[in-house]
Structures are given as C-alpha cells and as structure tokens.
N, C-alpha and C positions, 0 to 999 in steps of 0.2 A: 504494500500500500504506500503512495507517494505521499507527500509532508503538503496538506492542504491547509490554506490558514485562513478562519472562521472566525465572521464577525457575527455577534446573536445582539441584535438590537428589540431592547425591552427584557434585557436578562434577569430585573428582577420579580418579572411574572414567575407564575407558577410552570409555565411549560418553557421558560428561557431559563429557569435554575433548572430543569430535566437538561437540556442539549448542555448547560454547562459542564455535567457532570457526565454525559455522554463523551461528549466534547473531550473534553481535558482526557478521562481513563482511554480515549483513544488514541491520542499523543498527538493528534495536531496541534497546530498552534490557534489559541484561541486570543479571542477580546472580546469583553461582554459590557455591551456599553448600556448604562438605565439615565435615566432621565436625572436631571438637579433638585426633582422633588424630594420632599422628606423621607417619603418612603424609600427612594431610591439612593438619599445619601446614607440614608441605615443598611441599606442592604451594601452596598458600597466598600463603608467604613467595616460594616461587620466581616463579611469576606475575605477584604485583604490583614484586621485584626487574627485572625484565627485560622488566617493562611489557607483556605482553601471553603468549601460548602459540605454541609454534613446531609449524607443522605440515608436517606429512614426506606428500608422495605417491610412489606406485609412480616416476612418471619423474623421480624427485630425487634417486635411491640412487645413480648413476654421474655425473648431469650439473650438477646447481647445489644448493646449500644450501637444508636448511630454510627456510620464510616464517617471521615472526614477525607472527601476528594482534595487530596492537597492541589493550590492551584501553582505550585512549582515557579517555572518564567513566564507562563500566564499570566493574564493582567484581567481589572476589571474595572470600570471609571466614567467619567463622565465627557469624552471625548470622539463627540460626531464625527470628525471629519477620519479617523482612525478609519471607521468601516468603511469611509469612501474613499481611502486612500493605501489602503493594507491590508485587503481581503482577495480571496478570490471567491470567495459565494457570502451571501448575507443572508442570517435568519432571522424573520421579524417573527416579533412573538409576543404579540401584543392583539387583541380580539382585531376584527377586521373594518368595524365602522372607523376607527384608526387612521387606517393606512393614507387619506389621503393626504393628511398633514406628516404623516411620516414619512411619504415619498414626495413631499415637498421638501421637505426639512435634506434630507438626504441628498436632492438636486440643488438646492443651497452649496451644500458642502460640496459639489462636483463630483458625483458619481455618475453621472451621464458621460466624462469624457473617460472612462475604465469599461463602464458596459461590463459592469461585473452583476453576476443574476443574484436576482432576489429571490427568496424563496420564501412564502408566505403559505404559513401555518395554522387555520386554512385560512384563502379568502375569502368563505363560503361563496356567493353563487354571484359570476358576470363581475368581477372586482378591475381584471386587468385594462379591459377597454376603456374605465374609468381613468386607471393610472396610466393608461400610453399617452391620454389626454395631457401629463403632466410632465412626464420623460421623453415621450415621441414612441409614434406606433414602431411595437418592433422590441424595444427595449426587452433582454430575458429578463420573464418572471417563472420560477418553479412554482406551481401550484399544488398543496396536499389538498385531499380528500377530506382530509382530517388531521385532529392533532395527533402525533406519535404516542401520546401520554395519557393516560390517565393519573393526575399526580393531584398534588395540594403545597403549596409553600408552607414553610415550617418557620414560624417565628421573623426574623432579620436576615440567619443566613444557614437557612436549608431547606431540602426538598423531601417529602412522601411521593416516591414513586409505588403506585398504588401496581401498574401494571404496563409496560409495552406493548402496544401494537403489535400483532403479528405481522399484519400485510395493510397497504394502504395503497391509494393509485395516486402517480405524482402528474400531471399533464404538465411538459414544456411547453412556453407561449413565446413567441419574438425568435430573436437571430439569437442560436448558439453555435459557440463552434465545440470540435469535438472533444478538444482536451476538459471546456468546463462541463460537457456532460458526462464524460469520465471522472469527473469529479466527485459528481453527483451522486454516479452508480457507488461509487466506492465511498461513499458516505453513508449511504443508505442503501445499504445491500438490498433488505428486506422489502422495496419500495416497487410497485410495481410501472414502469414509465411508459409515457405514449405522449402523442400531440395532437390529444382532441381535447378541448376545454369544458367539455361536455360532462365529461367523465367525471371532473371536481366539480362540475359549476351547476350541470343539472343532478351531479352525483349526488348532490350536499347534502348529508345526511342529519344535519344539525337542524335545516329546517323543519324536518319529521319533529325530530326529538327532542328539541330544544322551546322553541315558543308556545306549540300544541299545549303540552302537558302544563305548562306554566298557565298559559291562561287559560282553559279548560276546567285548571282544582286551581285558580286564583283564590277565592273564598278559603278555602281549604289551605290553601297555602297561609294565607294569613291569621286566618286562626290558630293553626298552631305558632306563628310566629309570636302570638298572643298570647300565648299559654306555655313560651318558652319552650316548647317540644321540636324536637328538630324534624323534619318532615321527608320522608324517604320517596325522592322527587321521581323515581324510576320504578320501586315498589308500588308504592301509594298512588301515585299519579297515571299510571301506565297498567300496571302485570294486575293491580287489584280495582282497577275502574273501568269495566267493558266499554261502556260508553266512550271515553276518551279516547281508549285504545283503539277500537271502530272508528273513529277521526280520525283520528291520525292516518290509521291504512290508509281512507280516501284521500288524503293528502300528500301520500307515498304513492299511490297509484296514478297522480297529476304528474309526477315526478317522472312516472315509469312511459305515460303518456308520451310525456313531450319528448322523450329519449326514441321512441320506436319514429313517431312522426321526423324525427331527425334524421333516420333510416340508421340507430345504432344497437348493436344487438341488445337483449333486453334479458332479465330474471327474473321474473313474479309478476309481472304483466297478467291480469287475470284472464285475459281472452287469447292468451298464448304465454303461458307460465314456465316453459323447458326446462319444466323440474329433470325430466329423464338425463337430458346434458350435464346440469348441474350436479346430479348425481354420481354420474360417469367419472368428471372432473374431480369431485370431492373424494370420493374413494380411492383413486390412485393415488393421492395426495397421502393421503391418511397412511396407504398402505407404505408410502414410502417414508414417511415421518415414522414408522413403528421400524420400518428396516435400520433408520439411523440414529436409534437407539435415543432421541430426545438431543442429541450434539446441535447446542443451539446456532453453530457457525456454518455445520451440516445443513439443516433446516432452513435456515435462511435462503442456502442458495436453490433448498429443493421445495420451497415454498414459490421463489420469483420462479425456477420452470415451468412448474405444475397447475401454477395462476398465471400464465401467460394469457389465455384465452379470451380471461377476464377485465384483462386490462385496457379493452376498451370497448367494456362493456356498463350498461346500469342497470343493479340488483336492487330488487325491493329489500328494506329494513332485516327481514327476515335473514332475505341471502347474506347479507351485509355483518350481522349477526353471527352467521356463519364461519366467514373467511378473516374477521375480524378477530373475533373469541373464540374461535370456536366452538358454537354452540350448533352443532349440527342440524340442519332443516329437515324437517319435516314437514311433508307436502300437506299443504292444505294447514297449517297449521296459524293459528291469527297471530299478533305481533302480541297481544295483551298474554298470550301464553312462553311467545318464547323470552318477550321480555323478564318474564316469571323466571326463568331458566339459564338467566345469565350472571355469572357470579360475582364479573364486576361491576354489576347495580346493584348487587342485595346489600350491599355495606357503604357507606359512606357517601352517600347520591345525593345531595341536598341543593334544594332550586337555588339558582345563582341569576339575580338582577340582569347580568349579559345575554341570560338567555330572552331579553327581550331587547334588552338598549341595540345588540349587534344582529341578534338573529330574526328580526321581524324586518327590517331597514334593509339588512343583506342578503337574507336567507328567503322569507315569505313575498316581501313586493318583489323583489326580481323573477321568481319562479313565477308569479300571478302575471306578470306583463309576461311572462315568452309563452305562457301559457294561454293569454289573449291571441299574441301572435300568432298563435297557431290554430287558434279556433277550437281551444279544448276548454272544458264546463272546468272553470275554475271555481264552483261557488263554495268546496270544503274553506277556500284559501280565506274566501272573501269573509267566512261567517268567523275564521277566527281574528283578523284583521278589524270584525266591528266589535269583537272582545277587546282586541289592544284600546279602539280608541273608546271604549266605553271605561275602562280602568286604569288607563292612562292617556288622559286628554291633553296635558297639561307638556309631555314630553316632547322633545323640539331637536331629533336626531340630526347630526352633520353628516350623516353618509344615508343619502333616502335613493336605492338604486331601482328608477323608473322605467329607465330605459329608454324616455324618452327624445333625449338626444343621439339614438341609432335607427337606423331604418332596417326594417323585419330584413332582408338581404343581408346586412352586415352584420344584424344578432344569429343569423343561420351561418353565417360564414366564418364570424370568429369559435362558434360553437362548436363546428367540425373539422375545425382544426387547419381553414386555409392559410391564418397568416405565419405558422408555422417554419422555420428554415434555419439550414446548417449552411452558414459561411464559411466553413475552409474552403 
C-alpha cells in the first residue's frame, strides 16, 4: 500500500474521530482539521494533550479500557488551507446540509487549483451539481452511500465505534485521473465503486430511515424526551410501529421507482423484486466468507468481488439490510420485521435533530422533485413533508435541494452517470 496523505475536514464529529483513528492505525499520513469553535478547540487541545484519541468498542464496556490511537507525527488543528494545500483526497465529515459553505470555505483556500477529490460522507441525495455550481462542473467529488460508521463521540477526545460497514457503494463524479482512484481503492478496500450518481443519490438510504420514523413517533419522541427516557428511534419507531414501518416501505418503493425508470437494475421493486438473483449472489458470498474463515482482510477483498453486480445497482431497505449487516433477506419479508432483526439498532438508536435539519432538505425534497420529474405518485413523500412543516414551521434550512435550477435532461444525465471521466 503506497503512503497517501489525508485530510478529514470536520474531525471533531462523530464519524471524523472514526476515519481519524482508521486513518492514523493505517499509517498514512493524516491532518484532521475542526473548526475554531469551542467545541472544536476542546477536541483540538484534548487530542494533541493526550497524544492521540481513545477509542471504545462494543467488547471494552465490561472487560478492558479504552485504546489510545496514539497520533505519532500526525497533527490535528485548526488550519484550512493545510487540506487545500497537503492532501491528496479530503474527507468531509460533517452532515451534508453543510457542505455548501464548506466547499466554499475550501475554494477560498484554493483547492480548485490541486483538483484534489472530495469525498463526502454521505451527501445524501443530488449534493454534487449543487457544488460544481461553486468549484466548476467536473470538479472530483467521491460520493458514499452512507456513512462507514456507526459510532458516537466520546466526551472531548474519543470515539465509540459501535460497528463498521461491511460494504457501501462509492459513485465517482467529475475528472479523475487514475492514480487518485487508486487511491481511493486502496483506502477503502471494502467500498464498492462505479460512476453512476444514482446509486448514492437515489440510493440514499437515510431518507427511508432517517426523517420517516422521526416524524411519524414525533409525539412519541417527545414525550419521552419529557419523561427523560431515552427512546429507541429504530426499535420503537420502526420494528414495533407497523404503521410507520408501512410508510416508510412506500417511500422506499419511490426510491426503487425512480431507479428502474432511470433504466438501473433494481432489488425489491415490488412489481419485479429478483429476489431469485439476489439470492444467487448472496449465497456464494456467504459460502465464500465461511471458506475464509472470518480473515477480515480476506473478506474484504471477497466481499468487493462477490458484490460486484451490485454496485450499480438500487436495493430496497431490506436488500440494503442485507449486504450492509448482514441480516439476511427474506423474501417477502416487511422492513418493520427485518428492522426487528438487526442488531445494530436494538442498542443505542436514539433520534438525532439531523435526522431532520439535513435529511428532509437533502434527502426527502430532492427524491420528491426527481420523482415529479418522472411522473411517479410521490404522495408517501408529500404526507411526510406536511408532518415537517406542521412540527417544525419555524425552521429556515440553508441547503433546500429543489432542483429547480436543473432541467429534467441534466437531472437524468448527471444521475446516470454522463458527466463522469478519466483524464490520463
């Protein structure tokens, strides 16, 4: 593996202390730059006090103390122009209504004349064409599916990685050349790549899972915020509320919608479901994950073979479910069930404000205009959208992606991946 050196802008979130401690135990060279807020001169000061971040996993709560990622000749600080001047990929890691002041601030600092790729963690759904507006169409942007983590910041300066991703889909957008997607690969082995925007953007699985359930047990959510009880946003809201979970599907099934009318292959599509494929594919997989005896480095690379197929492809919640946690599909099965059956929601799920401030703004009005666009029945979208503005009338988001500044051609175009290219 060659010596790649990585900037994580927004390091003192919860998912920029994960890549920091990825990060460094990998030996590249890192820089984790947080903002001059308080919060971020605490995590800062505490980091380089204590010489590294301490990281907490599930089997450490009863049996042995946090690790401490020492952070060696790593640095971590409060100096933008470093990632526009010292990197060869940048991870933002900061929610995605964000970004457009963060990819302002960054062309400030002259990252336009480097043309080093961004990799945005996720941008949930249609982020980029907003930012070519601000760098120029073209610029590389990596795009996740999702976030790598399921994690929680720990105090000033550590992280609970709760659990790893096993597979995620990254779509490249703009001019790369081949040494920085080689980069890429060898940074995230486990990532599965392609260059359809589709794949994150109508893939985004946050707008299932993220706003639905929020506003849907809003009531419910507050009451127990009233009664001090913590509220199990993925139990309670989802695996134990049929109703909800019933929403939702039809809101995953808009998703699945607009992917087939895009002509890209589909998974849970209910009028063409190819469970029998999806089955096919999973089972080799499986059989080959048992042959390599659990060798997590093994797996990796026999997980990106074996989910080739899929990588440019969109699976309903369920499939997602599946190749994500592995929680094995069963056909015909509802989401409210397999949600039930997923082990990193039975502990520590609790609603988080973002899943409205970013995922309604990024996630619900973008999917509802392509879904206009195409002349699919968006009205699950619309009935939760008069839940936001019914319980939150008063909020006044900076990133509202309508879409209305593209013409249905250029939202089909960037979707499937035309503007797409390798400059060598």
């Amino acid at each position: 593996m060659r010596f790649i050196k990585i900037g994580i802008h927004s390091v003192s979130s919860q998912s920029g202390r994960s890549y920091l401690v990825d990060f460094l135990e990998s030996g590249h060279k890192v820089y984790g730059y947080a903002r001059e807020s308080d919060h971020g001169k605490r995590f800062v000061d505490t980091i380089n006090n204590q010489g590294g971040i301490f990281l907490e996993r599930p089997e450490n709560f009863n049996m042995k103390a946090p690790k401490l990622i020492e952070l060696g000749n790593d640095s971590v600080g409060h100096d933008l122009s470093k990632l526009a001047e010292d990197a060869d990929l940048i991870v933002i890691a900061h929610p995605s209504h964000y970004l457009p002041t963060t990819i302002q601030q960054l062309k400030d600092a002259g990252i336009v004349e480097n043309q080093i790729p961004i990799i945005l963690t996720p941008p949930r759904t249609f982020a980029v064409p907003y930012l070519w507006k601000i760098l120029g169409e073209g610029y590389p942007f990596v795009s996740f599916s999702t976030c790598p983590y399921s994690c929680k910041a720990i105090g000033d300066g550590g992280v609970f990685i709760k659990r790893r991703k096993r597979s995620w889909l990254v779509s490249l957008e703009g001019r790369f050349n081949k040494k920085q997607i080689q980069a890429l690969e060898e940074l995230f082995p486990q990532a599965l790549y392609n260059h359809i925007p589709a794949t994150t953007s109508v893939g985004n699985i946050g707008a299932v899972f993220h706003p639905g359930p929020y506003l849907l047990n809003y009531e419910d959510i507050v009451k127990a915020q009233k009664e001090n009880r913590e509220y199990s946003f993925y139990m309670e809201g989802i695996a134990r509320n049929e109703k909800a979970a019933a929403h939702l599907e039809l809101v995953d099934q808009i998703r699945l919608e607009i992917a087939s009318k895009l002509g890209l292959n589909v998974f849970g599509l209910k009028s063409a479901p190819n469970e029998e494929r999806w089955k096919h594919i999973m089972d080799h997989l499986r059989e080959k994950e048992i042959e390599a005896n659990y060798d997590i480095e093994e797996l990796r690379h026999i997980r990106h073979d074996y989910l080739r197929e899929i990588n440019d492809s969109i699976t309903s919640a369920q499939h997602w479910l599946d190749y994500t946690y592995g929680v094995s599909r069963i056909p015909g099965e509802s989401l409210q069930l397999a949600i039930g059956r997923t082990p990193t929601y039975q502990k520590r799920s609790v609603p988080q404000i973002r899943y409205i401030e970013e995922d309604v703004p990024t996630g619900l009005i973008p999917m509802k205009a392509i879904g206009e666009r195409l002349n699919i029945d968006i009205t699950p979208i619309d009935e939760l959208i008069e839940l936001y503005n019914k319980y939150f009338p008063d909020y006044e988001p900076s990133d509202w992606r309508d879409l209305k500044d593209f013409s249905t051609d250029y939202i089909i175009d960037y979707l499937t991946g035309k503007f797409f290219e390798i400059v060598d």
